[in-house]
matplotlib code that plots the C-alpha trace (Angstrom):
import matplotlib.pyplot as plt

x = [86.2, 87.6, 90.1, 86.9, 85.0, 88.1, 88.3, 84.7, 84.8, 87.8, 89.4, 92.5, 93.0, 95.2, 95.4, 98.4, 97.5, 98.0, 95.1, 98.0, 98.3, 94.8, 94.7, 97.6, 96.3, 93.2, 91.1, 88.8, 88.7, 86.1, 89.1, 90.9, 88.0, 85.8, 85.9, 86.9, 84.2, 80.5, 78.5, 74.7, 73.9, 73.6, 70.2, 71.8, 75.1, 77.0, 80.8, 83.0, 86.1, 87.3, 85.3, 81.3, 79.1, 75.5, 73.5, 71.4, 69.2, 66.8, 64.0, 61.4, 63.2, 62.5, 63.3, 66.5, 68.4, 71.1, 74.8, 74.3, 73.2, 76.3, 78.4, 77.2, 77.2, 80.8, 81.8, 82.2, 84.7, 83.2, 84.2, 81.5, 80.1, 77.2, 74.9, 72.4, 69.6]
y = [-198.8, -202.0, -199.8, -197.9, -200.7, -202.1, -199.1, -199.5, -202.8, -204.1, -200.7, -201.2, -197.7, -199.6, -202.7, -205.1, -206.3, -205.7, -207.1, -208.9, -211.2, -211.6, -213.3, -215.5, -216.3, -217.4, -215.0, -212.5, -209.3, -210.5, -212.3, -208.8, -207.2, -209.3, -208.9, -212.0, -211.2, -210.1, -210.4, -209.2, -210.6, -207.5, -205.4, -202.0, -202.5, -204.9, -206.1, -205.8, -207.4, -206.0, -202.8, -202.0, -200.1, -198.8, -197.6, -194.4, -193.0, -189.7, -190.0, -187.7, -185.1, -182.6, -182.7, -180.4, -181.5, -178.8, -178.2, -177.3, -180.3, -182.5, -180.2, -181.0, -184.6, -184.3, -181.7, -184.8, -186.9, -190.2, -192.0, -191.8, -192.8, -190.6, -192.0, -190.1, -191.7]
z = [96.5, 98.0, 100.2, 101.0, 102.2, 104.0, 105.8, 107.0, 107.8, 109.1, 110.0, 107.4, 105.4, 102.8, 101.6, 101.3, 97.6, 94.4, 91.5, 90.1, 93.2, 93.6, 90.2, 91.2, 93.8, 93.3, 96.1, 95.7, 96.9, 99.8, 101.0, 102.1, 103.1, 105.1, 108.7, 110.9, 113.5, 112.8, 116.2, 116.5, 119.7, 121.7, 120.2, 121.3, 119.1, 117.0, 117.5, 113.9, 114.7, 118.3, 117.3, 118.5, 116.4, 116.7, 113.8, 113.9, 111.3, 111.2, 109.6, 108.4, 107.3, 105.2, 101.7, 102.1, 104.6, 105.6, 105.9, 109.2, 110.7, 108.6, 109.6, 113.7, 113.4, 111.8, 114.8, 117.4, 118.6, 117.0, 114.2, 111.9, 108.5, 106.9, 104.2, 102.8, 100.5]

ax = plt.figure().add_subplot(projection="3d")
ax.plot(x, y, z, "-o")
ax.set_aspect("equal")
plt.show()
């Protein structure tokens, strides 16, 4: 989960640390993870280290949503994370 979360936030698809360091160390695993730059400023988008992001959500869908339209959102060239709740 932490390289998971890493990957989302700060772009980093591995991390450089072992559990054993992070006990010897004295950090936490927010240390490795949390991103050096969180700007909200602009309404449109925010700014995630020297990467800009914009949020978009569907809602009132039906109760089923379908394969098809996951499988269209995951066709394009964007970088994207889908949540479904």
């Amino acid at each position: 989960r932490v390289n998971l979360l890493a990957d989302m936030l700060r772009g980093e698809h591995h991390l450089p640390f072992s559990y054993r360091d992070l006990t010897r160390s004295g950090q936490t695993t927010r240390h490795f993870i949390a991103p050096n730059l969180l700007d909200f400023k602009n309404k449109n988008y925010l700014q995630i280290n020297d990467r800009l992001l914009q949020i978009v959500y569907v809602r009132d869908y039906g109760m089923e949503l379908g394969d098809q339209f996951i499988r269209d959102l995951m066709q394009g060239d964007l970088e994207l994370i889908v949540s479904l709740h």
